[in-house]
N, C-alpha and C positions, 0 to 999 in steps of 0.2 A: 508846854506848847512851844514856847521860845526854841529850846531845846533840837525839836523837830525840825521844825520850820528853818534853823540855821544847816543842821543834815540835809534835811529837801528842800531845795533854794525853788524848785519850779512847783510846788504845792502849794497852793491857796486856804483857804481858812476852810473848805468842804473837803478837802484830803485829808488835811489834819483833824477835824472831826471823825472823819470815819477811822482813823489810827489811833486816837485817843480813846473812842469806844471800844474798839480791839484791846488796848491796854487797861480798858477797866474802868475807864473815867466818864463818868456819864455826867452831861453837860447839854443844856439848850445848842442849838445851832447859833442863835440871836447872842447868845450869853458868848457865845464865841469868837462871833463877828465883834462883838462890841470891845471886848480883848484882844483880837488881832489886831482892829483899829488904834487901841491904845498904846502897844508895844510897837506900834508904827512899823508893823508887819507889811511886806507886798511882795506878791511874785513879781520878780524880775523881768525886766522886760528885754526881748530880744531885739540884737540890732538889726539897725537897718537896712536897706537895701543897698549895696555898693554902687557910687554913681562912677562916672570917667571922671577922670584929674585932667585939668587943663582944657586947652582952648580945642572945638573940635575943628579941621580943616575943612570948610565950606567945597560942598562938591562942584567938579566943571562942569558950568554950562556950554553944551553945543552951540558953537558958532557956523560951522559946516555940516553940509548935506552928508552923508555916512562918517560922522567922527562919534557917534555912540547910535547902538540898536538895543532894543529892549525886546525878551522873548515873553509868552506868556500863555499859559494853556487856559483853554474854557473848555468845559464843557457840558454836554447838555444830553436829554434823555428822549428815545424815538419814542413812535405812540407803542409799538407794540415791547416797549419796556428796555432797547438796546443802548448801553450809552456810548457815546462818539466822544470825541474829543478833539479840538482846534488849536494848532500852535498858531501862533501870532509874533510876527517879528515887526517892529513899529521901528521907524531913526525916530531917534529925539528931535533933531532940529525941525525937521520938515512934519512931523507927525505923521509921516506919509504909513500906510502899511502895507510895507514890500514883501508878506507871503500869508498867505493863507493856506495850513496842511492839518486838511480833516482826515481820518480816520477813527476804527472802530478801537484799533489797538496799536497805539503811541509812547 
């Protein structure tokens, strides 16, 4: 079992059951666990998720009327099943929304 388990590093103690009965050795499942346990068996565990290094640079806040616009579609569905769609152009500073462009195909 040892054996195995050092070959297949991502095999847990129900792989190597079913490979051991393949090879002839018949064995409880419990009887196996209780052995994997002991030989301080464990699948390895994968790393984690990569984070950013370092400090991130806090984004500029709008102090002036058009120094950043934000776009953004919506859209939405007629009654007889057609859908449209809305661009939306917002400034940040003033949250004003300086356009409004519907159509069917955008």
């Amino acid at each position: 079992m040892r054996a195995i388990a050092q070959e297949r590093r991502r095999f847990g103690y129900r792989r190597l059951h079913v490979l051991l009965r393949r090879e002839g050795h018949v064995i409880n499942h419990n009887k196996l666990f209780r052995l994997y346990r002991e030989e301080r068996l464990a699948v390895r565990r994968r790393g984690g998720r990569k984070r950013a290094i370092g400090t991130r640079a806090p984004t500029t806040v709008p102090i002036a009327p058009n120094d950043r616009w934000s776009l953004d579609f919506v859209s939405d569905q007629l009654t007889d099943g057609r859908r449209f769609r809305i661009l939306t152009v917002v400034d940040d500073c003033t949250r004003e929304c300086l356009v409004l462009v519907a159509d069917t195909s955008l």
